[in-house]
N, C-alpha and C positions, 0 to 999 in steps of 0.2 A: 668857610673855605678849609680849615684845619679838620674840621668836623669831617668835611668828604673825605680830606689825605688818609685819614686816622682808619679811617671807614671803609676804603675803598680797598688799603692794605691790608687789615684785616680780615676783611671778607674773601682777598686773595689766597691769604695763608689757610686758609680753612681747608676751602678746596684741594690748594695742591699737596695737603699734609693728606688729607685720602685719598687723593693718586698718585700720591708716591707709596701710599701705603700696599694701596692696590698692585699697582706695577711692581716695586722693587723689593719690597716685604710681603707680599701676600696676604691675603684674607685670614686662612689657618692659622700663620705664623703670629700673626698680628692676636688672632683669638686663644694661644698660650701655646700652639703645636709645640714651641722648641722648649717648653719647660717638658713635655710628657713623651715628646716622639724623637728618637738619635736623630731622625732622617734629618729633621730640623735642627736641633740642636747642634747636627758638628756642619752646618752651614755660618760662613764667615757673619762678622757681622754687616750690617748693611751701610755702605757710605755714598750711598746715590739719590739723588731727590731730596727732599727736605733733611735723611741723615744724613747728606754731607755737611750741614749746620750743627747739627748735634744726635744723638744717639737717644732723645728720647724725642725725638720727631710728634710722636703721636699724644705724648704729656703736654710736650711745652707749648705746641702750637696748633694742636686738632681743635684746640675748643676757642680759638679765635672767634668763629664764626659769630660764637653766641655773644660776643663781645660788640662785635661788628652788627649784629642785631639789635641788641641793646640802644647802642650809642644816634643808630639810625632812626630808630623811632623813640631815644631819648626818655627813656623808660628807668625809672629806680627800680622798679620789680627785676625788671632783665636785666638790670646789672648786678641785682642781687645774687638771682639764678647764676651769670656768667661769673659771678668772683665764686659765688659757693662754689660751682660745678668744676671751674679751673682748679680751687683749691682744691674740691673733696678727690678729685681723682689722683691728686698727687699721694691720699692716703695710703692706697693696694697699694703701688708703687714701693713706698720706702717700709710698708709693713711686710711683702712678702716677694714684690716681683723683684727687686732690686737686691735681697740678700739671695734669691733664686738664680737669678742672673750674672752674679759676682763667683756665685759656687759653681754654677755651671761652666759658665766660659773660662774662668780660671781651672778648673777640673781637663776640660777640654785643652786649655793652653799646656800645663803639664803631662797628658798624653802624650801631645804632638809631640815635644821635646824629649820624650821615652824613647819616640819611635825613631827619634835621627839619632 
């Protein structure tokens, strides 16, 4: 019974962390646009669909799925894959996207304040 709850939620989160991604972040943006394109970049950040929970929507809770796969057909291998895979993507993250994203949006926030 615990096994379904555990399973049924996770398999939930999967999905709608990539249609929120789709929807309210976009494909490009999501594939690095606002580190290389302004268009993106002086776009707010996003607080709708899964980031109204947090701000790394597509870290913390995109790889659910493989979680929720795992646990369903009760697999050590897959749960191997889903701990590696949940951890190793937090690597890019705090090696390059998150010092990226702190100089950008803080760069951008000091603009704006230029400009009033």
């Amino acid at each position: 019974m615990a096994q379904g709850i555990i399973t049924t939620f996770l398999a939930l989160l999967g999905p709608y962390t990539m249609y929120s991604v789709k929807r309210y972040f976009g494909m490009v943006r999501a594939a690095g646009a606002d580190h290389f394109d302004p268009r993106y970049r002086d776009m707010p950040l996003v607080k709708e669909g899964i980031f109204r929970f947090t701000s790394n929507g597509m870290y913390l809770y995109g790889f659910l799925l493989f979680w929720a796969i795992a646990i369903v057909f009760n697999s050590i291998a897959a749960l191997t894959v889903a701990a590696f895979s949940h951890t190793y993507i937090w690597v890019p993250f705090y090696a390059t996207g998150k010092l990226d994203m702190d100089f950008l949006y803080s760069l951008m926030h000091m603009l704006k304040q230029q400009k009033c």
